[in-house]
C-alpha positions in Angstrom: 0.0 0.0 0.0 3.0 2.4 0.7 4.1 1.7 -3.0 1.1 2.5 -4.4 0.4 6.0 -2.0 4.1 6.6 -3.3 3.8 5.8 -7.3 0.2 7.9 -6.8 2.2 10.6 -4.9 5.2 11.1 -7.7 2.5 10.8 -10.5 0.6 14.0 -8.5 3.7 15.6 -8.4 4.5 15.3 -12.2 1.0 16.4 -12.6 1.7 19.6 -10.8 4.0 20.8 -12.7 2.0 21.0 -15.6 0.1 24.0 -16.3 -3.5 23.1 -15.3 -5.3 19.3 -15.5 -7.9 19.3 -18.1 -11.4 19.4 -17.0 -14.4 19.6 -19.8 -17.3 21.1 -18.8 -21.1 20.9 -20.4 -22.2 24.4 -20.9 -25.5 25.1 -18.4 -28.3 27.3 -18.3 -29.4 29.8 -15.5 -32.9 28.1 -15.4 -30.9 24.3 -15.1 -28.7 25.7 -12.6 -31.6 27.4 -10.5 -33.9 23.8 -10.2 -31.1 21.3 -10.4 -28.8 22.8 -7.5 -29.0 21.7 -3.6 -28.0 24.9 -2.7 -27.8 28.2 -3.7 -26.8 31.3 -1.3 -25.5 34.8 -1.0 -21.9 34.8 1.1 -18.7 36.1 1.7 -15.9 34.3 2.0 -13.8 34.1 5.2 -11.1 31.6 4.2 -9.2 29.5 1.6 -6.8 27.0 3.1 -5.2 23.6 0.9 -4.4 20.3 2.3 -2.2 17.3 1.4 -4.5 14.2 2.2 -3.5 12.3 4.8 -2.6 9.4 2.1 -0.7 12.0 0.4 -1.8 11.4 -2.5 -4.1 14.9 -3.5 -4.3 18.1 -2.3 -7.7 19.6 -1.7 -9.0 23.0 -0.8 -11.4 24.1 1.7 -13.2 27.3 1.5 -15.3 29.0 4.3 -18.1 31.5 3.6 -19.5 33.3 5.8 -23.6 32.5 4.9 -25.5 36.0 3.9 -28.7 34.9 2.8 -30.1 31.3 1.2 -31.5 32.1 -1.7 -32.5 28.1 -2.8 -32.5 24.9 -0.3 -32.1 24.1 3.2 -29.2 25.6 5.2 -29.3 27.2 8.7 -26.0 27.5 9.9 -23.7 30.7 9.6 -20.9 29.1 7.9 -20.6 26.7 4.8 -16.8 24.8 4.3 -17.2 23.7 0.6 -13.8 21.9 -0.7 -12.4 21.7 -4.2 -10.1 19.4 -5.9 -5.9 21.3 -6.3 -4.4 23.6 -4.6 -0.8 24.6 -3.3 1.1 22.8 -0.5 4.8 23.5 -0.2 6.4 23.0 -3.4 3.0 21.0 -5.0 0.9 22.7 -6.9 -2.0 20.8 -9.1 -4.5 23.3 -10.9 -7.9 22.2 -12.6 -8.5 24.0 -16.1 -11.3 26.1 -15.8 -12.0 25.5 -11.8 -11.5 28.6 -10.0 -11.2 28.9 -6.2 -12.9 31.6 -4.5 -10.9 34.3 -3.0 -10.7 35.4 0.7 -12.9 38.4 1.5 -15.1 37.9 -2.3 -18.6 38.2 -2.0 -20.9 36.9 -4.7 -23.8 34.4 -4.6 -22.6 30.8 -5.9 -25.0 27.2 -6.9 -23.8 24.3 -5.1 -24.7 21.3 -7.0 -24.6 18.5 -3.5 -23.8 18.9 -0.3 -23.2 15.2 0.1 -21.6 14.2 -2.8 -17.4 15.4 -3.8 -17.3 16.8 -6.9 -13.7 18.6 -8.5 -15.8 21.9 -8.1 -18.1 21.9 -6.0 -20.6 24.7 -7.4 -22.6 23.8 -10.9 -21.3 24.2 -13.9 -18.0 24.9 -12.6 -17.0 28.6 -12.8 -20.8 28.8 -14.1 -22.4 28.8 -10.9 -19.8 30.7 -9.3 -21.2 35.2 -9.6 -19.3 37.8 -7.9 -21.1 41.0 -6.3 -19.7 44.4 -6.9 -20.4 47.3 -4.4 -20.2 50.2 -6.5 -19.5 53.6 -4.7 -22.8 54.7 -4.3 -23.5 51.4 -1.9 -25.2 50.0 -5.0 -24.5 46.0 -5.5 -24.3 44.6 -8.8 -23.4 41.2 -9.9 -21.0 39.8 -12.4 -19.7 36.3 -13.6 -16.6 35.0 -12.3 -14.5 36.3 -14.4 -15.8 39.7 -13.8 -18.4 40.4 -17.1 -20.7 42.9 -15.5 -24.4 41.3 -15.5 -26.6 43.7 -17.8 -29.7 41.1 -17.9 -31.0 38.0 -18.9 -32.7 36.1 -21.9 -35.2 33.3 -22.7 -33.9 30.0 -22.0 -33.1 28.7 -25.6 -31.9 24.8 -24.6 -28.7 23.7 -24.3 -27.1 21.2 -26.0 -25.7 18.2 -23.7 -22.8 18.2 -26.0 -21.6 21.7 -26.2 -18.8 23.1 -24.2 -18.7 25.7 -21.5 -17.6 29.2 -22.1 -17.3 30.4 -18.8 -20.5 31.8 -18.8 -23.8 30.2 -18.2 -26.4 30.7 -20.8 -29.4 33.0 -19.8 -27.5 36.1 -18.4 -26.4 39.2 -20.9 -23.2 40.0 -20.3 -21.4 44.1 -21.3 -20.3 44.2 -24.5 -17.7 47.1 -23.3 -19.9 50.1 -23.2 -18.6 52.7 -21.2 -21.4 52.9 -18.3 -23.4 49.3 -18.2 -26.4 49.0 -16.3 -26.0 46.0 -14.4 -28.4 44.3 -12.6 -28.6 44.1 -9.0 -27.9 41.2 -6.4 -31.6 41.9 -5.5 -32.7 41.4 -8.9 -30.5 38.6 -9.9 -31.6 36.8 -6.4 -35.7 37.4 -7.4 -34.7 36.0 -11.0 -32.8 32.7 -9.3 -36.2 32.3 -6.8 -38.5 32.7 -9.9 -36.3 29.9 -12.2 -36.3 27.8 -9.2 -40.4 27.5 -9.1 -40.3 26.0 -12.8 
């Protein structure tokens, strides 16, 4: 068993020092994301720390968010620990293409697919299901996607095919096309449209 935990070990550390593991994920829809997740909720987060498993043979990290408000599903505690697949400990370093951690001090509303079951990334559809909020000056909150595309609104739900890809962005939101002021919509708003999608 120690020959195996070592050969796994080694083959983790060749891994690392590649650039990111592939991960391919289905694009999603706001609608599929809203009815098909466990959990969704308004937080901040309060900590990011990796771990070497005791076997030594991953490294997983383990998020605390400080819960704001539940938006979908049963939750009544003050804190949530969610834990993703990678991370950094010492010199190891494994990354997953695509999966993003969430950074200390971020606030943003974010779809957890199970609480029960260990996924790579715990939220749905990846870095889909993973919004930032933005307090702008004037105390007003607006949301944007995780890579920081300012929300402006949202469309129909057109389908999505099982086959196709992820972008990054889940399908249903209008994103700024670079105009100099965008309107974006609120956390209030975005948390009435999540509510509404989740009654279908």
């Amino acid at each position: 068993m120690k020959l195996l935990s070592l050969f796994l070990l080694s083959a983790l550390v060749l891994c690392a020092s590649l650039p990111a593991l592939a991960l391919s994920v289905l694009a999603v829809s706001l609608e599929q994301m809203s009815i098909r997740s466990e959990l969704v909720f308004e937080g901040q987060v309060l900590s990011v720390e990796s771990t070497l498993d005791p076997d030594q043979v991953g490294i997983h990290t383990f998020v605390t968010f400080r819960v704001v408000d539940v938006i979908k599903g049963e939750y009544r505690e003050d804190e949530l620990v969610l834990r993703f697949l990678g991370g950094t400990v010492g010199d190891i370093r494994v990354a997953i293409a695509d999966s993003t951690f969430p950074a200390v001090g971020e606030e943003g509303i974010y779809f957890v697919e199970s609480l029960s079951r260990f996924q790579v990334n715990p939220f749905y559809g990846v870095d889909q299901g993973h919004f930032l909020i933005l307090t702008e000056s004037r105390g007003q909150q607006i949301m944007m996607t995780r890579s920081r595309k300012i929300i402006t609104g949202f469309i129909p739900e057109v389908g999505t095919e099982e086959t196709e890809l992820s972008r990054g962005i889940v399908q249903g939101v209008v994103v700024d096309d670079g105009s100099a002021f965008p309107l974006g919509v609120t956390a209030i708003q975005f948390k009435q449209k999540i509510r509404e999608l989740a009654q279908r």
